[in-house]
N, C-alpha and C positions, 0 to 999 in steps of 0.2 A: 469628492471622495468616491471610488469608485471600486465596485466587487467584482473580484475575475470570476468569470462563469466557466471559461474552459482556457485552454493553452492559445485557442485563436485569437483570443484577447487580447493575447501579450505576442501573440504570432509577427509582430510586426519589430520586436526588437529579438525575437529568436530564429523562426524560420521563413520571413519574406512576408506572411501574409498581410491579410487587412484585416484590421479593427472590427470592421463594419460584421465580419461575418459572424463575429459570438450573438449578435440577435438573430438573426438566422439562427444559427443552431441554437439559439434556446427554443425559439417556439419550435424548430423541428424535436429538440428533444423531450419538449413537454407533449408534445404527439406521441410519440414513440413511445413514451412513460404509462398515458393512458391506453395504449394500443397493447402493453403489455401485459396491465395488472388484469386487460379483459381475454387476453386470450390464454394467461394461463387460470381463468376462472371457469369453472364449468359456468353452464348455463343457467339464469336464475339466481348464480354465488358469484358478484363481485366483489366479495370480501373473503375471500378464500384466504385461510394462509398458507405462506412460503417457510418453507427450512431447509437446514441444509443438511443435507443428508450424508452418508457412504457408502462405500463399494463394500461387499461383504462376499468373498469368492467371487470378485471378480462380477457381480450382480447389485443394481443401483437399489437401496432402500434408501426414502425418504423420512430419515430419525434426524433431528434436532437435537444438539449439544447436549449431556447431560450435567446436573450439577450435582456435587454433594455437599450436603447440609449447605444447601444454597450458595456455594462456591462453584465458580466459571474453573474448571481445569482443560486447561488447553493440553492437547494429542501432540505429543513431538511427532517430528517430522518422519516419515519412513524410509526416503532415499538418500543415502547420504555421501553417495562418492564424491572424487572430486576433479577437475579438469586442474593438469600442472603442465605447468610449459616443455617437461621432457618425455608426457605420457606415460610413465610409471605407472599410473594408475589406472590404466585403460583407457582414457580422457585426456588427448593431448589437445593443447590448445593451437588450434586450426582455425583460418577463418572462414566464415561461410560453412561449419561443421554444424552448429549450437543452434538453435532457437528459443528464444524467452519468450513464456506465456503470461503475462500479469493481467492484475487489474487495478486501473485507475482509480477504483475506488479504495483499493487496499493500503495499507500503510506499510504493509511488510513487503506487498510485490514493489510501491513506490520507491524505498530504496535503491533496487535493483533497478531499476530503468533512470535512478538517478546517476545509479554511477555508471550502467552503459554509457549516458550521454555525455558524463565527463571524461571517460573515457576513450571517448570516440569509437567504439565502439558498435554503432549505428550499422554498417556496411558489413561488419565481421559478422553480427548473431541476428537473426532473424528475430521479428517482433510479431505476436499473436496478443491480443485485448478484448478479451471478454467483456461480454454485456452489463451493465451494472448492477440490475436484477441477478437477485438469485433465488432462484425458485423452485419448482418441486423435484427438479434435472439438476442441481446445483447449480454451478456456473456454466452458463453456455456462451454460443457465440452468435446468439438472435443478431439479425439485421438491426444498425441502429449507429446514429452520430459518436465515431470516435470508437468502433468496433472493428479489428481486424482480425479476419479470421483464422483458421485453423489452416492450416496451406494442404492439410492432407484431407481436408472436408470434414471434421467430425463436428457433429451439432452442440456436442456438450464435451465439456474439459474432463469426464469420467471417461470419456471414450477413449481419451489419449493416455490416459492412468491405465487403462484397461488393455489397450497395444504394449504399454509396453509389461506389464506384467497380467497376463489374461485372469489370473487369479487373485489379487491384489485385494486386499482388507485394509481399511482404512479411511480416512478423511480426503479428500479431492481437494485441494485447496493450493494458491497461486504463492507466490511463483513458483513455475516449475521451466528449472533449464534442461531441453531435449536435445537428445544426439541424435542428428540426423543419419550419422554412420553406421551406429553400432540398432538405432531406434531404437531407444530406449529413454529413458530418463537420467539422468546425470543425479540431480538433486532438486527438492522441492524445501529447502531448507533456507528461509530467506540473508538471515546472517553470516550463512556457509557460501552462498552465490553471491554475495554481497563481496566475500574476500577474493573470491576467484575472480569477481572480474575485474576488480579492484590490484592484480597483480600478474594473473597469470599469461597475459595476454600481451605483453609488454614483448614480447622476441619478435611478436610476428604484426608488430605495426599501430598498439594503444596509442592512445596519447600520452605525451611520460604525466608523469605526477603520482607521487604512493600517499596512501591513505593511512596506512597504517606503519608508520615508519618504525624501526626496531628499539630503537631510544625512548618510544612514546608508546609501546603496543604496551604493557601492564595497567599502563594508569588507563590507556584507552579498554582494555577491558574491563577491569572495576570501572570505569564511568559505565559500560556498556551493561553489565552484569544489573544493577541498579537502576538503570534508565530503564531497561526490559523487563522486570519485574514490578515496578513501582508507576510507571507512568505508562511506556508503548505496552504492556498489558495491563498494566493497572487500570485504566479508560475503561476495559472489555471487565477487568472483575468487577466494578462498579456496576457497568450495562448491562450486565447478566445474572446478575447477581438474584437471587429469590428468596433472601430473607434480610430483613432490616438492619440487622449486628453486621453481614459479610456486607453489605455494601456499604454504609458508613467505615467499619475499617479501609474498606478499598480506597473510598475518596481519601480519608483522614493520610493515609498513608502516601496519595497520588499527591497533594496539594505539599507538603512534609518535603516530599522529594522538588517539587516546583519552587521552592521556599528556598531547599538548598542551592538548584541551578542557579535561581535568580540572583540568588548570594555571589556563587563562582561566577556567574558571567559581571558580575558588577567588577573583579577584577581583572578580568582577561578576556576579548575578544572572543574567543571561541573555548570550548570546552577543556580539551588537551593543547596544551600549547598555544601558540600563537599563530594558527594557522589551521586550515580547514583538515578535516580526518573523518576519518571513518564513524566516530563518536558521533560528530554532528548529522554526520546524514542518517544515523538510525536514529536520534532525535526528534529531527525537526517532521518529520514525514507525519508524527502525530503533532508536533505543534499546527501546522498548515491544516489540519484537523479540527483542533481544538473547539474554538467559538460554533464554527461551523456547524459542529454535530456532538464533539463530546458535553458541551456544556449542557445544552438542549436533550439531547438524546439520549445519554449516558447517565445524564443527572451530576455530571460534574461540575457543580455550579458554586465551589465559594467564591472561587472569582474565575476571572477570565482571565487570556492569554496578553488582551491588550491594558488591563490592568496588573504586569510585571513590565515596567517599564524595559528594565535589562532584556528578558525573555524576548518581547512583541521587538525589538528593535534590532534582536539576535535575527528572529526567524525572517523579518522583512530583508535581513542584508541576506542569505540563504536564496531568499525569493529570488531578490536580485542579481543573485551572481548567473555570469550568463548560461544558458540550458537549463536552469532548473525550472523556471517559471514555466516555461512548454513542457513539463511533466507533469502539472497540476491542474487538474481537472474539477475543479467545483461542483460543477452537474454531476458528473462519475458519483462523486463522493456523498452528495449529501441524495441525489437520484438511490443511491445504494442504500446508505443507511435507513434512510426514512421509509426506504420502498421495501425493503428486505427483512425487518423485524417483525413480524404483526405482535408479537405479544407484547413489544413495545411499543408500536406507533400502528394500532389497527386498523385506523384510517388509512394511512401511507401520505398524509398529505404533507407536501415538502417545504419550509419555510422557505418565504423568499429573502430572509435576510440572513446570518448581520451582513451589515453593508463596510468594511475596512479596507482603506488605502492599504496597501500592500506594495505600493508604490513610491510611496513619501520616501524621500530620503532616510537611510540607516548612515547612523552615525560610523558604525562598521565599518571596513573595507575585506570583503573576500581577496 
């Protein structure tokens, strides 16, 4: 039984590589990790903490999320055009126009670079991956295993929020698809980039395959509406949460929702129909999550992902359909979490388990 540490792992049944090299890049990334948490510590403080901050006119201040009466409320998105394949909208779908900025450790930018890849997508949109720390600059693009930079040189992802609106108030956060044409931002709205590449892109060369097909887009929304409230946020209202009543309802209500999936997947292979959609990929992005960090970190711990037989058997065939596995990043993800909260893990120090096949055969077939 064996734990992917990063996409090189599985590089050998996605993009040509070897095996051999996710130990290499772990001890390089456990380098890189402590080479981090000391150079963004002043001297004397290697226990500084990290938050994440915003732009405020266009100027970086270091403030951390606020909650009220101890509830996580997450800042909707502020960009929100959209790329359509006839440009109506100022955003015609071009290749080689677009650049996606994610991070491997995020669950909202990992959809996005899920469906790039199923998309094929790859050669049309340019890819930037920020560092997995996030720290007193927000997210940057520090040197480091599995880091691609900013192609216009900026050191931190406020710098590109800040090109393209010099004044900009708000959160800095991933994904964000850029137009190289217009320079600017398109959208940092992961759901909304999620359907554009999932469709718009299909005149000028995708791969076919629709995610959200017309006959299935209502149920695929109610599943979607419910899954984003109760679980892909519900995790973060749990882990953020500051008083003992709002995170017990979070769990209560996260586990509620897990109870019901497990239910539907027991009679149907995937969520909406009988076939992969759009529903799934903004699911699973916290299931591959789950054990790793929400259980531990989060405190979402009545059970685990591999105790839902249905669930853990879902998310393993997901793993397995081809491209997805090379978009999962273990070090990214638990590197981030564990290294990124101090007021939840002060130490930053990163478990090195659970240890799950990810591999074993899924009863499933994508």
């Amino acid at each position: 039984m064996q734990q992917p540490h990063s996409p090189l792992l599985y590089s050998g049944q996605t993009e040509g590589g070897h095996a051999a090299g996710a130990n290499l890049r772990e001890v390089a990334l456990g380098q890189a990790l402590e080479l981090t948490y000391l150079s963004h510590a002043p001297m004397g403080d290697h226990r500084r903490s990290f938050s994440m901050g915003l732009l405020v006119d266009g100027v970086w201040q270091d403030r951390w999320y606020e909650t009220r009466d101890g509830r996580f409320e997450r800042e909707s998105s502020r960009f929100r055009d959209r790329v359509t394949p006839d440009g109506s909208t100022g955003f015609k779908a071009e290749a080689g126009r677009y650049h996606l900025y994610v991070s491997l450790a995020c669950p909202w930018a990992h959809r996005t670079l899920i469906m790039r890849r199923l998309k094929g997508l790859e050669d049309m949109i340019g890819l930037s991956v920020v560092h997995w720390i996030m720290g007193e600059q927000g997210w940057t693009f520090e040197d480091g295993p599995g880091v691609i930079a900013d192609p216009e040189g900026a050191g931190f992802l406020h710098q590109v929020y800040a090109r393209a609106k010099p004044d900009y108030t708000g959160r800095v956060t991933v994904p964000v698809l850029w137009d190289r044409q217009r320079r600017t931002i398109v959208s940092n709205e992961s759901s909304e980039i999620l359907r554009m590449l999932g469709s718009a892109f299909d005149g000028v060369g995708a791969t076919p395959g629709d995610f959200t097909p017309a006959a299935l887009l209502r149920e695929i929304d109610d599943v979607n509406a419910r899954v984003y409230d109760t679980v892909n946020n519900g995790v973060y209202k749990a882990g953020f949460a500051t008083s003992q009543g709002v995170y017990e309802a979070a769990v209560h209500s996260l586990f509620e929702s897990l109870d019901w999936l497990e239910e539907r997947l027991s009679r149907r292979s995937f969520l909406v129909g009988e076939r992969l959609t759009e529903a799934d990929i903004r699911l699973v992005t916290t299931l591959f999550r789950f054990d790793a960090v929400y259980v531990g970190h989060f405190k979402c711990n009545l059970r685990r992902l591999i105790d839902y037989p249905e669930l853990w058997d879902y998310a393993r065939a997901l793993f397995q359909t081809p491209g997805i596995a090379g978009t999962v990043d273990f070090d990214h993800i638990k590197g981030h979490y564990y290294g990124s909260h101090p007021t939840i893990n002060p130490n930053r120090i990163v478990p090195i388990g659970p240890v799950l096949d990810w591999e074993a055969p899924a009863r499933r077939r994508v």
